[in-house]
C-alpha positions in Angstrom: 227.3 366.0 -42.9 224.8 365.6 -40.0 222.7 361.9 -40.3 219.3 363.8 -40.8 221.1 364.9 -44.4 222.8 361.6 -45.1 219.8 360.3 -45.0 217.7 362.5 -47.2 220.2 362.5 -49.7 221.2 358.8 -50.0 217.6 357.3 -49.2 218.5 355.4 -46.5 216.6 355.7 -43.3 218.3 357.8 -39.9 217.0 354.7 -38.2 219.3 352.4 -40.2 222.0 354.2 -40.8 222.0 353.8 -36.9 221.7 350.4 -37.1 225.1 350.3 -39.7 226.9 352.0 -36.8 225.7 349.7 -33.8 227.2 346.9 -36.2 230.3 348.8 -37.0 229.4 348.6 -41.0 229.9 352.6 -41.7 230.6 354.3 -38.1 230.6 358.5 -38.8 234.3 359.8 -39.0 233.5 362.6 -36.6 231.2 363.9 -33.8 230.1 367.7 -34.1 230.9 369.6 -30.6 227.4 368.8 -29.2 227.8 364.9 -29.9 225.7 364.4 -33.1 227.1 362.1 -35.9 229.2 363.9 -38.7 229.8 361.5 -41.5 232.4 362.1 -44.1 232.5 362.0 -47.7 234.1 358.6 -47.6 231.8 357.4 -45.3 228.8 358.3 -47.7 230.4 356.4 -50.5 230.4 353.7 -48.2 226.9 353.6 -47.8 226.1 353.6 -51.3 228.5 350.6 -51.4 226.5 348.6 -48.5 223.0 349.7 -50.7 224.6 348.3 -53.8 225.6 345.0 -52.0 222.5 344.6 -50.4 220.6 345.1 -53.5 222.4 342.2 -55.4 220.7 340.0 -51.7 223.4 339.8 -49.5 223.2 340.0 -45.8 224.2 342.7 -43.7 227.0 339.9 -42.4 227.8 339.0 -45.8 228.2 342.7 -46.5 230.5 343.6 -44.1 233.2 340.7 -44.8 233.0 342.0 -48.4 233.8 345.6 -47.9 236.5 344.7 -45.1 237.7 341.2 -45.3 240.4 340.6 -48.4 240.0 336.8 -48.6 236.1 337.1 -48.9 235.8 336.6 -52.4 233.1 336.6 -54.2 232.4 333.5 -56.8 231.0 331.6 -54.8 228.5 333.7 -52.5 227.6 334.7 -55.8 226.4 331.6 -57.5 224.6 330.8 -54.3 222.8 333.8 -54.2 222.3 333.0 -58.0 220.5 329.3 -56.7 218.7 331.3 -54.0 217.3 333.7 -56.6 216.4 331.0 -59.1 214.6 329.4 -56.1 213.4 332.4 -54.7 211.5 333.1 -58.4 210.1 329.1 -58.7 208.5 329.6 -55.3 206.6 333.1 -56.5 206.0 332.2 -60.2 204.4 329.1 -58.2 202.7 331.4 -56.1 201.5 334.0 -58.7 200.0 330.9 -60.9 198.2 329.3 -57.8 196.6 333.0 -57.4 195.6 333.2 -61.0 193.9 330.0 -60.6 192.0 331.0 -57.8 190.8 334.0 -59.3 189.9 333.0 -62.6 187.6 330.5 -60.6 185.4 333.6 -59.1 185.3 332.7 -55.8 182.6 333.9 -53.8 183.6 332.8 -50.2 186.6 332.3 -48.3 185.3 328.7 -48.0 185.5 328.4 -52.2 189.0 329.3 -51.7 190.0 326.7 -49.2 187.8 324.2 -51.9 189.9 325.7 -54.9 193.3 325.6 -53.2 192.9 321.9 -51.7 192.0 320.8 -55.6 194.9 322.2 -56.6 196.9 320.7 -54.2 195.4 317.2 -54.7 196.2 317.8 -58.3 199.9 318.1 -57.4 199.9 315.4 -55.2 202.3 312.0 -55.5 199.2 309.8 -55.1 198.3 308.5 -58.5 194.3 307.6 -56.1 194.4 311.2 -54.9 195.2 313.0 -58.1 192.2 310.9 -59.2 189.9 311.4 -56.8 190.4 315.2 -57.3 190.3 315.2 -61.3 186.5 313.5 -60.7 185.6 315.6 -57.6 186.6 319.0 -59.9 183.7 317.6 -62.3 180.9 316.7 -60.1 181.4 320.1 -58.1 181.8 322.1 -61.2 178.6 323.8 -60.6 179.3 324.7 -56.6 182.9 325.8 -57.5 184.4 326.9 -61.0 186.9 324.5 -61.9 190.1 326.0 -62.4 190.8 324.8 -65.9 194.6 325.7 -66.1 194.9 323.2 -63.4 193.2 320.7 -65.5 195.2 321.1 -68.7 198.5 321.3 -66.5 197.4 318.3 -65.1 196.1 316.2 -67.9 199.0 317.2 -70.1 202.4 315.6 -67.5 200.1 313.0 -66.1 201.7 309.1 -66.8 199.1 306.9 -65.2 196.4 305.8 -67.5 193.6 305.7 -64.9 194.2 309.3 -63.7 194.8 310.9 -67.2 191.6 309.3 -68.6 189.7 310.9 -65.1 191.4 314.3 -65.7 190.1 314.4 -69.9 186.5 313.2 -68.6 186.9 316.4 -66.0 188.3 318.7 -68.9 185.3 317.6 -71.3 182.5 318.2 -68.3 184.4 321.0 -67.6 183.4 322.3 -71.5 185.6 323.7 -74.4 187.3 326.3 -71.8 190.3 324.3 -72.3 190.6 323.7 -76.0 193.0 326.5 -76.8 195.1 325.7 -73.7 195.3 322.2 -74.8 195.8 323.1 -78.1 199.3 324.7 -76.9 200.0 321.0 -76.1 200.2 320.0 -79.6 202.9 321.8 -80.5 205.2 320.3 -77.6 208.8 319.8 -77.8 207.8 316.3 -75.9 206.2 313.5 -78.3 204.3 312.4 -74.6 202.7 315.7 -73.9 201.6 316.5 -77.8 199.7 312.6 -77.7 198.2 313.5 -73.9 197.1 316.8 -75.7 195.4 315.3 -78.6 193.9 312.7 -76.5 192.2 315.2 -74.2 191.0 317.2 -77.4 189.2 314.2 -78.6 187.1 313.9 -75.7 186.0 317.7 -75.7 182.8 318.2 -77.9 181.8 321.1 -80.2 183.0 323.5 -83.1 186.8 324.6 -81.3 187.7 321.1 -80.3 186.6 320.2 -84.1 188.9 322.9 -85.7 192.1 322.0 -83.2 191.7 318.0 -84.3 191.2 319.1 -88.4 194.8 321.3 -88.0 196.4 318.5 -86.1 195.9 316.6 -89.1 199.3 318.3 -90.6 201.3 318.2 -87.2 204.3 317.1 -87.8 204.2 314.2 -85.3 202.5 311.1 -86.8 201.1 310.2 -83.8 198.7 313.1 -83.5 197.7 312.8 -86.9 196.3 309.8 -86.2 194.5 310.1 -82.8 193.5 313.2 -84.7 192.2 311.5 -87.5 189.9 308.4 -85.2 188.1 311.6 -83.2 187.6 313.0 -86.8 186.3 310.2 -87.8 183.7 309.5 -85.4 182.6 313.0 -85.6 181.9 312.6 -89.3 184.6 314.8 -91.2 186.0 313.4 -93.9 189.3 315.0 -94.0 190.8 312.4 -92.1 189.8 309.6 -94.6 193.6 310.2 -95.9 195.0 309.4 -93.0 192.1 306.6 -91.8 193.6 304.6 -94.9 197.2 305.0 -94.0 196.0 303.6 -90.7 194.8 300.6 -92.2 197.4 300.0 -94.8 200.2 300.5 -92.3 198.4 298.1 -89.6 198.6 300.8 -86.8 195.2 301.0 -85.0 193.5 299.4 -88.3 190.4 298.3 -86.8 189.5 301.4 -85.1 190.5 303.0 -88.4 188.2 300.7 -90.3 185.4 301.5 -87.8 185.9 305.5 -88.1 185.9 305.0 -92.4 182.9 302.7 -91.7 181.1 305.8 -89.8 182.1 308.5 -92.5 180.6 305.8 -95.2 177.2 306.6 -94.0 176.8 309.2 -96.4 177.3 308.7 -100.3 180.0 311.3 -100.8 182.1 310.1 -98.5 181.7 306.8 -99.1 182.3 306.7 -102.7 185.7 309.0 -101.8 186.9 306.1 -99.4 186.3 303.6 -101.5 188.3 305.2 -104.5 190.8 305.4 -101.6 190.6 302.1 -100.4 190.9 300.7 -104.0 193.7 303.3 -104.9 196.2 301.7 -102.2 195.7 298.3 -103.7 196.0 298.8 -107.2 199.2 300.7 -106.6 201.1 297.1 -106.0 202.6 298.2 -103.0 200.4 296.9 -100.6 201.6 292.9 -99.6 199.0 290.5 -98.2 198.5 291.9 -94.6 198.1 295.0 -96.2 195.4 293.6 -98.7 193.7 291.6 -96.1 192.9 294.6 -93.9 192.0 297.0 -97.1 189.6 293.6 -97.9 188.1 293.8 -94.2 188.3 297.8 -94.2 185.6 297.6 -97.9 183.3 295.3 -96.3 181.7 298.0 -94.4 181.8 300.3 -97.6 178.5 300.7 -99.5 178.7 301.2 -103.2 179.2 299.7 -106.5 183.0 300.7 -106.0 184.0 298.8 -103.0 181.7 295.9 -104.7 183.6 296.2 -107.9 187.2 296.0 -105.6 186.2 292.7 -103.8 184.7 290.9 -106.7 188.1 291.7 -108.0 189.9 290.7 -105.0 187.9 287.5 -104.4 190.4 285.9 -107.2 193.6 287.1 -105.3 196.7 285.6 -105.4 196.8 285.3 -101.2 194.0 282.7 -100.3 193.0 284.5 -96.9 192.4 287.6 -99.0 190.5 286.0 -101.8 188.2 283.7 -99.3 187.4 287.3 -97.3 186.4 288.9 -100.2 184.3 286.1 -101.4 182.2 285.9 -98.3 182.1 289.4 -98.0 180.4 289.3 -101.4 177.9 286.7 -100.5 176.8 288.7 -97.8 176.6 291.9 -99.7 174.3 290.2 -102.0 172.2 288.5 -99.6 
């Protein structure tokens, strides 16, 4: 068979099948009488043997000690051209993200580009100062630039130094509630660290879908969302986290700021009365020892209503002096 047909019927190119025979990999059996290449039936079956080698990404070296040298075996070529692969795909899914970014940002220039591309890079970078210089410079030229928000959220949710983390949420919450659902991802985590850096950034978003994302992590399963959950709820006036608000006191974790957020939600009657049933629930269920009743004391002073009254007059005879001598003078000045 002539190379013109070898060609057409195994797809590979005249002009490499040349190149095979410079290099000795499949050199035609016979010549015709006026000198052309004649390839055999074997030798076609080698070809298809070289495609199928090269296809799995070895060389044309690598190739030919396969198909002719018996102690080229091939374990371990193999698993390295497994690592290459697996390196090969990091590098483009890398690639195809960084691409994604840039054009969900809209650019309209070449020179937006270059801007978008060095942000993203100054995201990445090891310099805690440079990761925070670009988290505030993504804010203040959000209106020049779109802000690539993925990069944000990626950003916000593996960073470990305070300063830049608390630069990236102030970015995500200028940047507006774009990055809610991405964020809300977060919460459900297999890595305690990300699901609190998620909940954190959710805080600082305003509006109705940052609202919604904080009220479901109320039942996450991780305690610790539930309860920066709970504080953002609370200074945004919902009472379903006055549950949880209480917990916070009684259990001493965050109690002040928990005290402060049931002190917000208080403002209104209903609300009020409802913490203060909740308030006086935990301490007449004996459980609660005197640390616990000394905060639940502190937590009703900033309780309106004749129920948190009723709770301290009641309390101002406890057993544990500290308790009874804080509900006493936060009866006096109740009264005042």
């Amino acid at each position: 068979m002539l190379i013109g047909e070898v060609a057409r019927r195994s797809g590979v190119s005249a002009r490499m099948l040349r190149h095979y025979d410079s290099l000795g990999l499949v050199r035609p059996t016979g010549r015709t009488g006026g000198g052309y290449r004649e390839y055999s039936s074997e030798d076609i079956q080698r070809i298809f043997h070289i495609e199928s080698l090269r296809s799995l990404g070895l060389s044309l070296h690598e190739v030919g000690r396969a198909l002719d040298d018996p102690g080229f075996t091939p374990a371990e070529l193999v698993d390295d051209l497994i690592h290459q692969t697996r390196e090969r795909i990091a590098d483009e899914t890398e690639l195809l993200t960084r691409l994604r970014r840039v054009g969900a940002a809209e650019p309209a220039s070449w020179e937006d580009v270059l801007q978008i591309v060095s942000l993203l890079q100054a995201l990445g970078s090891k310099g805690a100062g440079r990761r925070q210089r670009a988290a505030l410079s993504s804010a203040s030229s959000a209106e020049e630039v779109p802000v690539p928000v993925e990069a944000l959220v990626e950003a916000v949710l593996s960073e470990t130094d305070p300063n830049v983390a608390g630069a990236l949420r102030w970015a995500l919450a200028q940047s507006g509630a774009g990055g809610s659902a991405l964020l809300g991802e977060g919460l459900g985590s297999p890595e305690a660290e990300v699901r609190k850096r998620a909940v954190q950034s959710i805080a600082e978003i305003p509006g109705g879908e940052a609202t919604a994302l904080l009220q479901d992590a109320l039942a996450n399963p991780d305690i610790v969302v539930r309860r920066y959950a709970a504080l953002a709820l609370g200074a945004r006036g919902v009472a379903d986290a006055v549950p949880t608000l209480i917990d916070m006191v009684v259990e001493g974790v965050n109690d002040v700021d928990a005290a402060d957020a049931l002190s917000v939600l208080a403002s209104r009657p209903e609300p009020a009365d409802r913490i203060a049933s909740g308030l006086v629930d935990r301490l007449a269920c004996g459980t609660a020892e005197s640390p616990a009743r000394r905060r639940l004391t502190q937590a009703l002073a900033d309780i309106p209503g004749t129920t948190a009254s009723r709770a301290l007059a009641d309390l101002s005879h406890d057993e544990d002096r500290t308790v009874a001598l804080t509900a006493a003078y936060i009866l006096g000045i109740r009264d005042a």
